[in-house]
C-alpha positions in Angstrom: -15.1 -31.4 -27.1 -17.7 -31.9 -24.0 -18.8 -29.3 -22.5 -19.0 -28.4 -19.1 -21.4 -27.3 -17.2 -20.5 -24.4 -14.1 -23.3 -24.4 -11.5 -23.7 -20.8 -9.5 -26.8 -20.0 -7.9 -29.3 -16.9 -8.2 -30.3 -15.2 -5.2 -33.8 -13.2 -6.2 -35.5 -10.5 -4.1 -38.4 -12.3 -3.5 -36.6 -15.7 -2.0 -36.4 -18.0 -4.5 -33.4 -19.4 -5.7 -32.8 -21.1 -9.5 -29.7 -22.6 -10.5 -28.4 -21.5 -13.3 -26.3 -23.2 -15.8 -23.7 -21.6 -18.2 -21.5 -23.0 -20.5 -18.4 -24.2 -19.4 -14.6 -22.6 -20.4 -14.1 -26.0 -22.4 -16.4 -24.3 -25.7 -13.7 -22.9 -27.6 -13.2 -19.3 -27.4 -13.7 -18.8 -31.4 -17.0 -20.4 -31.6 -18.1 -17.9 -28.5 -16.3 -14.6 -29.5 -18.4 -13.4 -32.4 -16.8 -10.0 -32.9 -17.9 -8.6 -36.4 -15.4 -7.7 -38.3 -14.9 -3.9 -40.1 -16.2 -5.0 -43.0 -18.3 -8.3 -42.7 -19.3 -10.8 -44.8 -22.9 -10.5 -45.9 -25.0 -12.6 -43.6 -28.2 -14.0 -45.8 -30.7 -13.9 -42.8 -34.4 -15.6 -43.1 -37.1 -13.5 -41.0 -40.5 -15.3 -40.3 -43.7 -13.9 -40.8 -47.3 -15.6 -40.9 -48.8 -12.1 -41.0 -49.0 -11.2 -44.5 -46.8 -8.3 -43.4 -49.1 -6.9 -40.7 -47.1 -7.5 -38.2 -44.1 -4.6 -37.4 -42.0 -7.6 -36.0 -40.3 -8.3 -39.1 -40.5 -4.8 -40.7 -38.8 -4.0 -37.3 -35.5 -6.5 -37.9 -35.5 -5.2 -41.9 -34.7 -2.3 -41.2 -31.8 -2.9 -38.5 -30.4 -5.8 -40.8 -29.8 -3.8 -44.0 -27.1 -4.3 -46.3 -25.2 -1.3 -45.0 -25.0 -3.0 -41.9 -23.9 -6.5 -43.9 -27.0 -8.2 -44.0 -29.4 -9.6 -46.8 -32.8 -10.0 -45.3 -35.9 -11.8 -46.4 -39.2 -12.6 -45.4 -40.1 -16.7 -45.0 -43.4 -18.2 -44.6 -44.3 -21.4 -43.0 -45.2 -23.0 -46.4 -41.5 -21.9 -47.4 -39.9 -23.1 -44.6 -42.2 -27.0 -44.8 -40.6 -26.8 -48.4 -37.0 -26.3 -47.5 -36.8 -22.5 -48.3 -34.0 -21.9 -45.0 -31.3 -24.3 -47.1 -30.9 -20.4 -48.8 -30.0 -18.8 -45.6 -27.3 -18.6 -42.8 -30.0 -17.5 -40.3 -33.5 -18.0 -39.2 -34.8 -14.6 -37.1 -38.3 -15.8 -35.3 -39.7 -12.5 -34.2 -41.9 -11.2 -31.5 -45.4 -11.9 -32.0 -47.0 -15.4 -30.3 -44.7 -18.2 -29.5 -48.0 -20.1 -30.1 -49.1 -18.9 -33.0 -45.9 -19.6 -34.7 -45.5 -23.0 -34.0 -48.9 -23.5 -35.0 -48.2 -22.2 -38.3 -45.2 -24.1 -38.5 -46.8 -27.3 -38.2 -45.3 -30.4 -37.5 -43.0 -30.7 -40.3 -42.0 -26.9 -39.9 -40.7 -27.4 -36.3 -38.8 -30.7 -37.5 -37.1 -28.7 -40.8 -35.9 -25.2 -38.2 -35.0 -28.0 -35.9 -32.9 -29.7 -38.7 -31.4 -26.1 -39.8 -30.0 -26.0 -36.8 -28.7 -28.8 -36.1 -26.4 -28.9 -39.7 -25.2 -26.0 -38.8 -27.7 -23.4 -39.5 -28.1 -20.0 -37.0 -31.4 -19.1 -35.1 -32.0 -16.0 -33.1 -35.2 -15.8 -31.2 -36.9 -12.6 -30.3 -39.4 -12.6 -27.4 -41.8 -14.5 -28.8 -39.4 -16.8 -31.2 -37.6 -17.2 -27.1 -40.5 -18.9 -26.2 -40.8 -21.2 -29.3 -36.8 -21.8 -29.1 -37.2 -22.9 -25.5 -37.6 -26.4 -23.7 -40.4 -25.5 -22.2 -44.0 -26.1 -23.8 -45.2 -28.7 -25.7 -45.3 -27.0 -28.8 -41.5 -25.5 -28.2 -38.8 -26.3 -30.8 -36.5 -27.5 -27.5 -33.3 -26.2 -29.0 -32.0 -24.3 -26.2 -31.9 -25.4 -22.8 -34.6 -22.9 -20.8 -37.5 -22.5 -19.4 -39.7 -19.6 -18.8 -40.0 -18.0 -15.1 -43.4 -17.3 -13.5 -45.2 -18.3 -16.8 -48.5 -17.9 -15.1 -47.9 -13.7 -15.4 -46.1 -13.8 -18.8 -48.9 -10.9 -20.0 -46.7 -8.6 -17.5 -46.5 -5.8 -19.2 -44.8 -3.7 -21.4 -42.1 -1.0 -21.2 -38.7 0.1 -20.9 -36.4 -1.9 -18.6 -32.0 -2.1 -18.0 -30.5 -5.4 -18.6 -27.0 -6.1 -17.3 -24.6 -7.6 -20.0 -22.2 -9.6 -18.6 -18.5 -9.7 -19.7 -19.0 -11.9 -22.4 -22.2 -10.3 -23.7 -20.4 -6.8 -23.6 -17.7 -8.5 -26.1 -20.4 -10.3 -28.4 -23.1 -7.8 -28.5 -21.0 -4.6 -29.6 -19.8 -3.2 -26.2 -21.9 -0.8 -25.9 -21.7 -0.5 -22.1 -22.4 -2.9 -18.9 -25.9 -1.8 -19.0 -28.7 -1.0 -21.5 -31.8 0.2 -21.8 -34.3 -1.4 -23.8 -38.1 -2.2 -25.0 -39.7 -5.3 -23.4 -42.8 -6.8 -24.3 -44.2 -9.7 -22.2 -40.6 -11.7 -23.6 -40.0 -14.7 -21.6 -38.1 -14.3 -18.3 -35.5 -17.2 -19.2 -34.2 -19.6 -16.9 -32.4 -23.0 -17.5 -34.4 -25.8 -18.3 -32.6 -28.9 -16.9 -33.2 -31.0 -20.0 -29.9 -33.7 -19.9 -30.2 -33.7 -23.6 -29.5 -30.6 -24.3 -26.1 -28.6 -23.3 -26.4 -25.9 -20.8 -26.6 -21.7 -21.8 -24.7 -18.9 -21.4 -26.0 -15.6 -20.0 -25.1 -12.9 -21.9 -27.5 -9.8 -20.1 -29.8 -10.7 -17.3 -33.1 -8.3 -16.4 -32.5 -5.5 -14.0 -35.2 -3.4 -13.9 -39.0 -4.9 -14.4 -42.3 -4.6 -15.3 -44.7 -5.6 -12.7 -48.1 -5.1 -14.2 -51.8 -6.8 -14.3 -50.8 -9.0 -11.5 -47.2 -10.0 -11.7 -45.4 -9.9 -8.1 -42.9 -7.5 -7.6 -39.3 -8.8 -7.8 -39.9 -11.7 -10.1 -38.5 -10.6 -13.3 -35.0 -9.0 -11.6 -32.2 -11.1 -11.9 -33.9 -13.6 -14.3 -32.1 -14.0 -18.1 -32.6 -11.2 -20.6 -30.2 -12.9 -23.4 -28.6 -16.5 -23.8 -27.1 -18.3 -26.4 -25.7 -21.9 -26.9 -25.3 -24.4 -29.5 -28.0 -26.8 -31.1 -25.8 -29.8 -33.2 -23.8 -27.8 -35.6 -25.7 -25.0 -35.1 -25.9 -21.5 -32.8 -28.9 -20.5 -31.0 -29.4 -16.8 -29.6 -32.5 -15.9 -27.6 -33.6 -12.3 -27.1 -36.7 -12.2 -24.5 -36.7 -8.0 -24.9 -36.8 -6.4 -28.1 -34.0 -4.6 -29.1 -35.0 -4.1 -32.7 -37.5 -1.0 -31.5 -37.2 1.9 -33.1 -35.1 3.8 -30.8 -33.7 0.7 -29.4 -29.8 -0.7 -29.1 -30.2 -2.1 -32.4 -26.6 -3.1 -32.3 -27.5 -6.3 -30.2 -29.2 -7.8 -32.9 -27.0 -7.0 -35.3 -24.3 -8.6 -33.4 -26.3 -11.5 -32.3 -27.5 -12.0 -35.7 -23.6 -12.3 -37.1 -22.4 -14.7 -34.3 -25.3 -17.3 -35.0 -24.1 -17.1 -38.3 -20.8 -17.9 -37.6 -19.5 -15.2 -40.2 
C-alpha cells in the first residue's frame, strides 16, 4: 500500500520554519506498533565496531541488549559485513562514534551489502553517529532514511544531558516510559526531513526539547528539531537515534524497544 505523506510545519524559536514529513495513517498499524511482548523472541542483533573494541559504543549497546532482556548480541566488522556476515542477523546496530569513519570502513561494497540488508527485510537502528551514516544527507551516507542534518556547520555542539518529547506514537513504541525523557547527547545529528522523492517520508517519534548550545552553535537551533525517527527502507525497518540512550544511566528501554520493532519480532 502507498504511503502518504502528512505535511505540518515547525515553528522554531529562532524563525525558521522546516516542513516536516511523517508517515501517513495508510502504513499499517502492525508494521508501526512494535510493542514487545512479555516474553520476546530472541532478537540476533549485529553491533559494528572498527575499533578493535576501544570504543565504549558497542560495549555500551551489549550490555543493554543482553539475553535477559531477549537479545543475542555480537560484534561485526567491516570485513564481516563486505563478506555477508549480517545474513546471520535480524539487526544491524551502527553506534555512536564518526558517521565518517564508518562509512569509510565500510567501503563501497559495505554500504551496498547494509543497504541490501535492509532492503530484504533486514532491521537497522542508528545511534548518533550510525543517524548520520543512515541519513540522505552526505555523500558518503547510506540514504536509507529520508533526513537531513540541521545546522550541520555546528554539529561539534556539545555534549550533555538534554529532554526529548516522545510523541504519542513514540510513547507506545519505545516502552512508555513517560511524555518526556531525559537523556545523554553527544553531537548526534539534529534530524530533519530530507525531501528525497525516492525515498518515503519519516515518522517522529521524540523531538529535542532542551539543547546544547556550545563552541558556537546559536541558541534555539537544536529545540524542536528530531530526536528519534523511524521509517521503512524496501522490506526493511530503519530506526535512527541522534542522542544516546544506551549511557550508563540512560533510558536504556528506548533502545531496547527500538531494537525489537526494527526487527519486526
Amino acid at each position: 500500500m502507498k504511503r502518504n505523506l502528512l505535511a505540518t510545519t515547525l515553528h522554531k524559536p529562532s524563525g525558521f520554519s522546516i516542513l516536516l514529513c511523517v508517515l501517513g495513517t495508510s502504513v499499517a498499524q502492525s508494521e508501526l506498533r512494535g510493542e514487545a511482548p512479555s516474553q520476546p523472541n530472541l532478537v540476533t542483533v549485529a553491533i559494528y565496531d572498527h575499533s578493535n573494541d576501544i570504543s565504549n559504543g558497542r560495549k555500551n549497546l551489549s550490555r543493554v541488549l543482553d539475553l535477559e532482556s531477549g537479545f543475542s548480541c555480537s560484534k561485526i566488522t567491516p570485513a564481516e559485513i563486505r563478506a555477508n556476515g549480517l545474513d546471520d542477523f535480524d539487526v544491524l546496530v551502527m553506534p555512536g562514534g564518526s558517521g565518517s569513519k564508518q562509512s569509510e570502513k565500510l567501503g563501497d561494497v559495505g554500504r551496498d551489502k547494509v543497504r541490501e540488508f535492509v532492503r530484504k527485510g533486514g532491521g537497522y537502528v542508528g545511534v548518533c553517529a550510525g543517524s548520520y551514516l543512515a541519513s540522505s544527507h552526505y555523500s558518503w551516507s547510506l540514504g536509507i532514511i529520508n533526513a537531513r542534518v540541521w545546522d550541520r556547520v555546528h554539529w561539534a555542539r556539545g555534549q550533555g544531558d538534554v529532554k526529548l518529547s516522545l510523541s504519542a506514537a513514540g510513547c507506545q513504541l519505545l516502552g512508555c516510559v513517560g511524555p518526556e525523557v531525559d537523556v545523554f547527547y553527544g553531537q548526534g545529528p539534529l534530524l530533519v526531513p530530507g525531501g528525497d522523492s525516492t525515498l518515503p517520508g519519516y515518522e517522529v517519534l521524540g523531538t529535542y526539547k532542551t539543547e546544547i548550545a556550545e563552541k558556537g552553535a546559536p541558541q534555539h537551533a537544536m529545540v524542536g528539531t528530531h530526536a528519534i525517527i523511524r521509517s521503512k527502507y524496501g522490506e526493511g525497518r530503519v530506526i535512527c537515534f541522534s542522542p544516546h540512550p544506551e549511557e550508563p544511566g540512560g533510558p536504556k528501554v528506548l533502545i531496547q524497544h527500538g531494537v525489537r520493532w526494527a526487527s519486526t519480532k
